[in-house]
Structure formats: C-alpha cells, structure tokens
C-alpha positions in Angstrom: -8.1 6.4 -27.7 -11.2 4.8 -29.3 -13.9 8.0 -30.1 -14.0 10.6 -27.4 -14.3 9.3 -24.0 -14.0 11.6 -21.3 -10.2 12.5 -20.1 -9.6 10.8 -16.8 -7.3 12.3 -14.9 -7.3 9.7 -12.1 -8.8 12.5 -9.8 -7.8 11.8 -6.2 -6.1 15.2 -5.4 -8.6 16.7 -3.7 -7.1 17.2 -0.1 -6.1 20.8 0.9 -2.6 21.9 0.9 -1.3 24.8 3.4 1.6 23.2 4.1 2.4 21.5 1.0 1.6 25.0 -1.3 3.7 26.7 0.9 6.5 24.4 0.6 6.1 24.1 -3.4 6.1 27.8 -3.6 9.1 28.5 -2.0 11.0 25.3 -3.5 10.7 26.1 -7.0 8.6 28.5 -8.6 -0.3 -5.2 -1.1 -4.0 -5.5 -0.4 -4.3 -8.2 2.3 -7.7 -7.8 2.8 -10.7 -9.1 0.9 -11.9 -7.1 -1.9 -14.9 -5.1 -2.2 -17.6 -6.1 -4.6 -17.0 -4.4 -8.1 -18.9 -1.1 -8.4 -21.6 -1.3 -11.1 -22.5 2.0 -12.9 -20.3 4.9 -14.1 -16.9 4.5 -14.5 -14.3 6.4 -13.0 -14.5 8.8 -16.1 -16.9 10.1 -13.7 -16.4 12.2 -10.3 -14.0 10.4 -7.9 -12.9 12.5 -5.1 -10.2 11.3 -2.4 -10.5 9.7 0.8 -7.3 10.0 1.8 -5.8 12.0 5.1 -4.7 15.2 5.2 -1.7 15.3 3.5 2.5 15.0 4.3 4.5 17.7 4.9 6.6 18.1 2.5 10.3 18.8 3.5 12.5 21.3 1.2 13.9 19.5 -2.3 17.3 20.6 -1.0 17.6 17.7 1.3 16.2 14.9 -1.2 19.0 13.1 -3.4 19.0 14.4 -6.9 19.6 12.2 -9.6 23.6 13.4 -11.2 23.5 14.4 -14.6 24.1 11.7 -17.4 22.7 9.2 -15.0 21.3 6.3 -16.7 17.1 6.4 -16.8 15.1 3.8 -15.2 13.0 1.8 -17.5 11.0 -1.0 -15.9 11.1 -4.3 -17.4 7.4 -5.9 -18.5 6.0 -7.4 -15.7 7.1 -5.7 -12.9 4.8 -5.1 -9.6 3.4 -2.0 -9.1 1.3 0.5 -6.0 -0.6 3.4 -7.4 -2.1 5.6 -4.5 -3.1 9.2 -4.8 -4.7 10.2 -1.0 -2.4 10.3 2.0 -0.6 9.0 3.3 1.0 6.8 1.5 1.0 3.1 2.5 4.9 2.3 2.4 4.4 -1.1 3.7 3.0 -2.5 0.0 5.6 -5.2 -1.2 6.0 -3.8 -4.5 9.3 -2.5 -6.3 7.4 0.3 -7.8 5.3 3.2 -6.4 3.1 5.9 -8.0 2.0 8.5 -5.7 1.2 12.5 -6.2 4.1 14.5 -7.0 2.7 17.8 -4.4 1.3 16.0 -1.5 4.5 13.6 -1.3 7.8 15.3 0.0 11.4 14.2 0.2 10.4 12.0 3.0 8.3 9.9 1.7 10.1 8.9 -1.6 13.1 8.5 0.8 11.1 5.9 3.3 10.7 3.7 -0.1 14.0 4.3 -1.9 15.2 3.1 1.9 12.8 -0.2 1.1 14.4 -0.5 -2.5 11.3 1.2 -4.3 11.4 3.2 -7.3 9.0 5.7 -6.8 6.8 7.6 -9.7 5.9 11.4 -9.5 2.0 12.0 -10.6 1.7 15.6 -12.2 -1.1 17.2 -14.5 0.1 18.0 -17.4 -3.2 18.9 -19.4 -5.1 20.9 -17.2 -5.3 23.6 -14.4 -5.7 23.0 -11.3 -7.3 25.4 -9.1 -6.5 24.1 -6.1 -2.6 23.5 -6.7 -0.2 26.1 -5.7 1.0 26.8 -9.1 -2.3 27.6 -10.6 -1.7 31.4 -11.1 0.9 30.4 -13.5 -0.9 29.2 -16.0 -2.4 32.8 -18.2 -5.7 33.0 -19.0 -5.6 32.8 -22.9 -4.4 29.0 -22.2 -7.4 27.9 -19.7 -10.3 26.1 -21.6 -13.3 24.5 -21.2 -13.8 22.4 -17.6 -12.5 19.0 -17.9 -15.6 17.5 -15.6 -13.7 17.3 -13.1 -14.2 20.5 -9.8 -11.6 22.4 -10.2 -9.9 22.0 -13.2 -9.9 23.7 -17.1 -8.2 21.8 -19.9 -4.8 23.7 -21.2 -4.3 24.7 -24.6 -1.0 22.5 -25.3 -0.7 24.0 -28.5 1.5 27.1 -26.7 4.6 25.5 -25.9 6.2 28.4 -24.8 3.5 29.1 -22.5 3.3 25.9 -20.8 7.1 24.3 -21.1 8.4 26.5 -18.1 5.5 25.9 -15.8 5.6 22.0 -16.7 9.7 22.0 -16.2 9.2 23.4 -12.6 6.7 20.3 -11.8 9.4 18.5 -13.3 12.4 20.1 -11.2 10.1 19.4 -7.9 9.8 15.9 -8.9 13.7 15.7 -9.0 14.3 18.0 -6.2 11.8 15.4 -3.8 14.1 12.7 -5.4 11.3 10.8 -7.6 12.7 8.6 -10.7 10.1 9.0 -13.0 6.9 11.1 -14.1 3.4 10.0 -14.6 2.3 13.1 -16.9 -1.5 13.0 -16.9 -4.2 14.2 -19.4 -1.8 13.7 -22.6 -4.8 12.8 -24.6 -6.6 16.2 -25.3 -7.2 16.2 -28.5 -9.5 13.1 -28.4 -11.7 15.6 -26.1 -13.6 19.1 -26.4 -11.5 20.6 -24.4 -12.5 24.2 -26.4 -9.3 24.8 -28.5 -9.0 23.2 -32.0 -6.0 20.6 -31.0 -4.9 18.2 -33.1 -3.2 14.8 -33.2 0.0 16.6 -34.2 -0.1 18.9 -31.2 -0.8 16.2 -28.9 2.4 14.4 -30.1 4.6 17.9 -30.0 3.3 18.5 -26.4 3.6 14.8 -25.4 7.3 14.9 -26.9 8.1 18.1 -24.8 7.1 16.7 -21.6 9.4 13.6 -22.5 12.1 16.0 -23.0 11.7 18.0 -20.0 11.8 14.9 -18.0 14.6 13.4 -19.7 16.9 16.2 -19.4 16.1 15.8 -15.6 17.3 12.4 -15.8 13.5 11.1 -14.8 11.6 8.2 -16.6 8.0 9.5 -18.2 5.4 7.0 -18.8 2.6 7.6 -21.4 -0.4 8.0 -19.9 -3.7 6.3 -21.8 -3.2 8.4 -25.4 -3.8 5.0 -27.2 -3.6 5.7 -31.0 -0.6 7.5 -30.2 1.4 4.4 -28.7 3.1 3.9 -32.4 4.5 7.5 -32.2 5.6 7.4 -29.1 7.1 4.4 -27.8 10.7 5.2 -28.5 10.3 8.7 -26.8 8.5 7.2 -23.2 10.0 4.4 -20.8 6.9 3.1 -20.1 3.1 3.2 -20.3 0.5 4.3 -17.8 -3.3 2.8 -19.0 -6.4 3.0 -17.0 -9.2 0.1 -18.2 -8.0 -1.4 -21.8 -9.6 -4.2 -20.7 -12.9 -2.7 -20.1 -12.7 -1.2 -23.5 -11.0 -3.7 -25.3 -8.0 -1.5 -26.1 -5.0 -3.4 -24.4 -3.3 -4.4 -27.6 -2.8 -1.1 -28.1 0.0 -1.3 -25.6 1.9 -3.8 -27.1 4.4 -1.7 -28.7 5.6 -1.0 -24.6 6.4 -4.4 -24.3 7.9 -5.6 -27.0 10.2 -2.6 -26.6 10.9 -4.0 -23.2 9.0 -1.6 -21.2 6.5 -2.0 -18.9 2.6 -1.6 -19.1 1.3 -0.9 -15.6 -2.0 -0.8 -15.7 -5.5 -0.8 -14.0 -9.1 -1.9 -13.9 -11.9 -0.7 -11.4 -14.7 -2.0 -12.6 -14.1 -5.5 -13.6 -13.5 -8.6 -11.7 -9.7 -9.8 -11.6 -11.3 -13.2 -13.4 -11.9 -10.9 -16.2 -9.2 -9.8 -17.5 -6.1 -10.6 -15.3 -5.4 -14.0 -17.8 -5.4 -11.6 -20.7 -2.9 -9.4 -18.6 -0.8 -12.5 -18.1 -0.6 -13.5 -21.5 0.3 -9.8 -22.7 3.3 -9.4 -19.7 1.0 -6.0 -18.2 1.8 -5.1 -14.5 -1.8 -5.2 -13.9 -4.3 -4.8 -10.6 -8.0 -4.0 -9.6 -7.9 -0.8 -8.0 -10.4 1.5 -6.1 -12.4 4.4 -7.9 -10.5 6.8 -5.6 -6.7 5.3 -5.6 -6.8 4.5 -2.2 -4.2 1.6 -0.5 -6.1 -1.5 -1.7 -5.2 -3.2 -4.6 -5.8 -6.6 -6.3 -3.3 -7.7 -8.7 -3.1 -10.2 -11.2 
C-alpha cells in the first residue's frame, strides 16, 4: 500500500454469537433499489459497525460437502460478478456467480442454499488480528497480541510467529472447508505497512501471506489477496485472486494488474465514490467492481 493508511478490516462482524461460538467450538477447535447518496467524510478506514440481523445458525461442518483431496482450485476469470455482505443474513437472491460472506456467522446452510443456485461462495476470516468477540479468541497467547487495530475489539497479531499462529489459522481454514466454502478472503495481510507494535517487515508479511496461501491450498480452497498492494509482484503466482477495497479512491488500481493478466480476478469495491467515477476505469482494467455500503450490507452498485 501507498504510506501507512490505516488496516481496514472491512469491520461488519459485530453481531453476537451464542449459537454460532458454540457451534465453532465444538466443530473444530443485486441492488434493485436506488442508491443512497455517496457518504462525504471518513472513509471506511474509520468505525463501521454492522447492521445486519442476528446471525444464522450454523449447522455442524460434518453435514456440509467437503472439497476431495487433489480437487482442482477455483480461480475466477477477470471480470466475473460478485456479492460481498458481512451482516446477516445473507441475501441469497443476488444474481451473482460469486459470494463473499463471513466465514463464523455463515453455516453449512447457507453456502449450500447458493452452491444449490450455482454460486461459488468465499469464506471471510481475520487473519491479522484478534478478535475478542470470536470464539477462538483464547487461542491466540498473549506474547502475540499487539497494539489495537482501531477497530473495538480487536489487537493486531504478531505474524512474525508462524508457529504460533499457523494452527489457529488452519482451524479457520478447516471450518471454511468443513461449512463447504471454495475460497478464503484472509483479511488484514498488510501489517507491516501499520504500527501494529511489533517491528514486522515486508519479508514477514510475504512469509505469513505465503503460509495462509498454503494452508488454504492444502485444503483445496482458493485465497484471494486482500489490499497488500506493493506486495501484488510477489504474490500473484501464490493467490487465485485479489480482494481490494478503494484503488480508485487512492489511485492504486494498477497495482492490481498483475491479477489480471494472470487471468485472475480483481473484485473490488468503492464506498465513497460515485459509480461515474471510476467504474469506466474498472471496465477498461477487466475489475469485478461495485459501490458498496460502509457496513457490507445487501445493496450493491456495480459497474
């Protein structure tokens, strides 16, 4: 990324989860209506806090198909339609072939009412901070807890202690597989551009960001690189596509380039500009791009 913007870790988990913790713990430890005007102010590398209703039950992994080993990994083509919500519950009616939707709060069910649809359906996880109000929290020791991100709740992870943080990442992982998902969104893989109150550096970034790449692959899920800009070069080869919040705001989208001229997709969203301002440049670059709300919600505005 260009200097040190804050991390954004697209913060619309904030719904309590009783049923969904319990469930976790045991298990493995189109926008048809007219858009609102465009917020003016900060943007969402700010507080954003969800909206959504309480959240789905998830059922056990047990019951959700499981990709078989050796299975062939899903890498979308450039281009290709795409929902993003975080609150609950999901909106299963958007005629999209791809869905991104939270990894804890989204059981079996719900990635099997849009496989049933013919959607391929993205598992968000945090994979650079703690989360105090996910069940796994406890897992993470102290001595890898730093400094809060901004965001309630949450305290970045020193990623430099792979053996620390590889197990508790792989179980995310296995409950992503076990729900049936066919890809990760690993969030927050851009520390070191922040103070996040451990002395991390671009190499430890890319060591961490190749782990979680691993650990996915070895489930046979597709990872997309989320944001981590001046590390697209790098990493290209080892993600299946690219995850970007506001190049266009920041003038940063041809930075993703690499994605597509690999063949791999850039999906990608603004929330503070109008569509007529950057969705031609989106056109001309092949981005799966849309206007989304601050909070993730249904709504969307695509190109």
């Amino acid at each position: 990324m260009t200097g040190h913007r804050p991390m954004t870790p697209t913060l619309v988990r904030r719904l309590t989860l009783p049923a969904v913790c319990a469930a976790l713990l045991s298990a493995c430890t189109g926008g048809g209506t007219p858009p609102p005007p465009v917020p003016e102010g900060p943007s969402p590398h700010g507080s954003a806090t969800s909206t959504g209703a309480a959240p789905g039950t998830a059922t056990p992994p047990s019951t959700a198909s499981v990709p078989p080993p050796g299975a062939r990994r899903w890498v979308p083509a450039p281009g290709t339609p795409w929902q993003w919500q975080l609150t609950t519950p999901v909106d299963t009616g958007v005629d999209v072939p791809v869905y991104d939707i939270d990894g804890v709060e989204n059981g079996p069910d719900v990635v099997r009412s849009l496989h049933a649809k013919g959607r391929k359906v993205i598992c968000y996880v945090n994979a650079g901070a703690a989360e105090t109000f996910r069940p796994d929290y406890h897992a993470f020791p102290p001595r890898v807890l730093g400094k809060p991100n901004g965001w309630k709740g949450e305290r970045s992870l020193d990623i430099r202690r792979l053996d620390v943080l590889r197990p508790i990442m792989a179980a995310r992982f296995d409950l992503c597989r076990g729900s049936g998902f066919d890809a990760v969104e690993a969030d927050l893989v851009d520390g070191y551009t922040n103070d996040t109150g451990f002395p991390l550096s671009a190499g430890d970034q890319l060591a961490y960001n190749r782990m979680l790449a691993d650990l996915a692959h070895q489930r046979g899920l597709s990872i997309g690189l989320k944001n981590d800009l001046d590390q697209v070069p790098q990493l290209v080869g080892d993600f299946d596509f690219a995850v970007n919040e506001e190049c266009a705001r920041y003038g940063e989208c041809d930075k993703l380039t690499p994605f597509i001229r690999a063949g791999k997709a850039v999906f990608h969203v603004e929330y503070g500009l109008d569509n007529a301002r950057f969705c031609a440049q989106a056109r001309a670059l092949r981005f799966s791009s849309m206007r989304k709300n601050l909070d993730l919600d249904a709504p969307r505005w695509p190109c």
